[in-house]
N, C-alpha and C positions, 0 to 999 in steps of 0.2 A: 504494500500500500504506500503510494506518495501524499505527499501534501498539492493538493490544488487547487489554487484559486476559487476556479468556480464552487467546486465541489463545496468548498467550506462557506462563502459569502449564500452559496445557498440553503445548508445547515441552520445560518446563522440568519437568514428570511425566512427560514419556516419556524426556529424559536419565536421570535421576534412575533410572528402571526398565530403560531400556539398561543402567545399570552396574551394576545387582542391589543397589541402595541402599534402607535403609529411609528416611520423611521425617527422623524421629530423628537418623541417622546423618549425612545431608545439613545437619541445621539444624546443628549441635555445628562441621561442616566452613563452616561461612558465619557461624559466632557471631552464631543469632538460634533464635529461638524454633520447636519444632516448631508450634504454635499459627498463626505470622506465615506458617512455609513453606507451609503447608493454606490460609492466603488468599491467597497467592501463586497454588501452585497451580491452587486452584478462580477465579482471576479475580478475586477480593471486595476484593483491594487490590494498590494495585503497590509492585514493591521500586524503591527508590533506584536513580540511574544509577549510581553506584558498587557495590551488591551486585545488580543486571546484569551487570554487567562482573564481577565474582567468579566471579559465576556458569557463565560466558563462558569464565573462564581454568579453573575446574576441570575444566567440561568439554571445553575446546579446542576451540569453536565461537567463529565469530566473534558480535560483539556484534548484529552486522545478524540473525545467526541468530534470536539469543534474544529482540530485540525484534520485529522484523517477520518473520520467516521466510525471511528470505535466503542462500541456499547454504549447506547443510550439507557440509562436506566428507569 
């Protein structure tokens, strides 16, 4: 298993719509930009190991989840 863009920015758009979140409301909760969470999202850029891992703990997946697809519990 690699790490890929898409794959993860799209993990991280179907959390995001699990919890009935706007992008808006999710960037304000990760202090960054709706703008940066939409290239997240869509693949176009990757976020930092550290705002992965943010990402990780808001939604209580592990890290392996949100980069590679590993065990959602």
């Amino acid at each position: 298993m690699q790490y890929d863009l898409q794959s993860c920015g799209a993990r991280i758009k179907a959390l995001r719509k699990e919890k009935g979140l706007t992008k808006s409301r999710l960037a304000r909760a990760m202090n960054i930009t709706d703008c940066y969470l939409r290239y997240i999202e869509n693949g176009a850029r990757a976020g930092s190991t550290e705002l992965l891992s943010e990402f990780a703990e808001y939604f209580q997946v592990s890290l392996d989840y949100i980069i590679l697809g590993r065990e959602k519990p």
